[in-house]
C-alpha angles and dihedrals in degrees: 000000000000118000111337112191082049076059111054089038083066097046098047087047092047081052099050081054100063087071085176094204091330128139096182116034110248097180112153115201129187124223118282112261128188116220139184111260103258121202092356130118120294106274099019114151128268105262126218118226141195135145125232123200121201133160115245147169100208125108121256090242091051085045089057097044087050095050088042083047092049089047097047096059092046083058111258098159102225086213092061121121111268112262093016123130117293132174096235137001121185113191124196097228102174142351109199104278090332100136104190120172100177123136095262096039144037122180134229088022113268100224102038093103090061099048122085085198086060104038100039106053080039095054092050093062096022113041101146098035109131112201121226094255093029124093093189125068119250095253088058091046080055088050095044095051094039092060088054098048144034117253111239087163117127131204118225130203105229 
């Protein structure tokens, strides 16, 4: 909703911030990609996705305060249906070899593997990557789902 590469600006720049023990920003971002809405309400608008990897010492469950937190000022309303338009939704998809099944959190996150606007801007910085609870890299989860389904991913020039 809104403006969304205003959006996403804000957030990149929130999680540079977070420096997390840093001294020179090492933030790694993906390419921008517009996807169909999936799972979310008739007539929602198209979202725009990317990952960001960044090395951090906080704890997934501060990572997550402090997203909910970020969200939260660029006017996400909490209360909102699941799956409904937001401004803005920043998901913890992964932290190093951390696993976390809590009611709040699951690591690494449960439906990634499903989704073409994960695994896509993923696979371009993290090929290779292979998740805690997969056998297969992230670039061959990407292969495996895209021979299942159409890409109606879109690359964006940011």
């Amino acid at each position: 909703m809104g403006d969304p590469l205003s959006h996403i600006r804000a957030a990149l720049a929130f999680l540079d911030s977070l420096k997390c023990g840093r001294t020179k920003s090492t933030l790694e971002v993906s390419p921008l990609y517009r996807t169909r809405p999936v799972d979310c309400p008739p007539g929602s608008p198209d979202f725009i996705n990317a990952v960001a990897i960044f090395p951090c010492s906080h704890s997934p469950e501060t990572l997550l305060g402090l997203f909910k937190m970020f969200e939260s000022e660029r006017g996400r309303q909490a209360d909102a249906p699941r799956n409904s338009p937001r401004p803005l939704d920043l998901d913890l998809l992964y932290c190093g070899e951390i696993t976390l099944s809590t009611p709040a959190l699951t690591l690494p996150h449960p439906r990634m593997a499903e989704r073409l606007f994960v695994l896509k801007p993923l696979a371009h910085l993290r090929p290779d990557l292979i998740l805690s609870k997969q056998s297969v890299t992230i670039l061959n989860l990407l292969n495996q789902l895209l021979a299942r389904e159409q890409d109606t991913t879109i690359k964006i020039v940011s």
